[in-house]
KOLTOR-814713 format. One record per residue (C-alpha): x, y, z; residue number from 1. Coordinates in steps of 0.1 Angstrom, whole numbers, padded with zeros to 4 digits. Example, Ala and Ser with C-alpha at 12.3 -4.5 7.8 and 13.67 -1.06 7.14 Angstrom:
<recs>
<<0123,-0045,0078>,1>;
<<0137,-0011,0071>,2>;
</recs>
This chain:
<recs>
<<0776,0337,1026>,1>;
<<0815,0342,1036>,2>;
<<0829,0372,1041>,3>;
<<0850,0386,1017>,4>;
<<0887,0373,1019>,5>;
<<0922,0392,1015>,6>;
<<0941,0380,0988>,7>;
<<0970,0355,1006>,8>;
<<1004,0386,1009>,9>;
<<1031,0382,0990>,10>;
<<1056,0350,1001>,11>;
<<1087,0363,0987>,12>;
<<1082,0359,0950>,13>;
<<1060,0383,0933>,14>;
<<1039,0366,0905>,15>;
<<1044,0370,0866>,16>;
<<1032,0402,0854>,17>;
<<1010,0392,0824>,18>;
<<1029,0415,0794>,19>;
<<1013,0447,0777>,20>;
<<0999,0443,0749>,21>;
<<0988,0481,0727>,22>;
<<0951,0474,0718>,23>;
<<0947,0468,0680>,24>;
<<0937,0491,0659>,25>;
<<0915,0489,0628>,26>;
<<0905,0510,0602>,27>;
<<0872,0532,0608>,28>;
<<0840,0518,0592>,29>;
<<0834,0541,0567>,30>;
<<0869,0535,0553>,31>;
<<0864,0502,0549>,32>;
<<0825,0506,0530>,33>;
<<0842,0532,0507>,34>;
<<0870,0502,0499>,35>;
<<0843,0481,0497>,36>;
<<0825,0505,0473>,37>;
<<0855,0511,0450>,38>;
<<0861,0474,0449>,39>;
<<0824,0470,0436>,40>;
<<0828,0500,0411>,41>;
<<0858,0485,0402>,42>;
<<0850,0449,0394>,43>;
<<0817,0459,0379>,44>;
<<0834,0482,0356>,45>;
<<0860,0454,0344>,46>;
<<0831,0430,0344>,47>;
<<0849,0409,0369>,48>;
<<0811,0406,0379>,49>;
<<0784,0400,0362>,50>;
<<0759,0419,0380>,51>;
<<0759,0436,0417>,52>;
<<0742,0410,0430>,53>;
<<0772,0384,0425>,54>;
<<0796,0409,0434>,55>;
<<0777,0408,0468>,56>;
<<0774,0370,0468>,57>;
<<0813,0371,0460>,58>;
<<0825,0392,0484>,59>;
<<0802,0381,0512>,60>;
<<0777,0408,0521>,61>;
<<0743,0415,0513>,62>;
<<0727,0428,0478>,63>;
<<0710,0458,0501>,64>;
<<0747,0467,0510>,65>;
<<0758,0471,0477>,66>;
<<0728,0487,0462>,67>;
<<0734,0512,0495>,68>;
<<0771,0515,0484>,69>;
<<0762,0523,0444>,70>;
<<0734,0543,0452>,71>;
<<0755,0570,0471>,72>;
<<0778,0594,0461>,73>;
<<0817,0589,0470>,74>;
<<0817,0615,0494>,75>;
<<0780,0604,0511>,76>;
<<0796,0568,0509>,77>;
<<0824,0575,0534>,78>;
<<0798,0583,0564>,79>;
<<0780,0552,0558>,80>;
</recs>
């Protein structure tokens, strides 16, 4: 095995600092299942779907995730 080697020093030109970039930011979990829920309550109540589980096979998550998201209250459905 080699020993560890310096980095080669500076020949007069420093090397393109890579820009910053502020991490992204997204909206906390539990926001987005208490969209998710209203979106549910919503379309089920305007019968945009049929039954909860097409509103789950529409919007691409699982029947157990909605029944979770119906079954709870609004406030108990933020922490979920």
């Amino acid at each position: 095995m080699q020993p560890h080697r310096r980095a080669p020093a500076i020949r007069g030109i420093l090397p393109a600092a890579r820009p910053w970039h502020a991490p992204e930011r997204r909206p906390a979990r539990a926001a987005c299942m208490l969209a998710l829920a209203h979106e549910i309550e919503h379309g089920l109540a305007q019968g945009l779907f049929a039954s909860a589980e097409e509103a789950a096979r529409l919007l691409g998550v699982t029947g157990a995730r909605v029944s979770r998201l119906a079954n709870k209250p609004p406030d108990a459905a933020a922490g979920t």
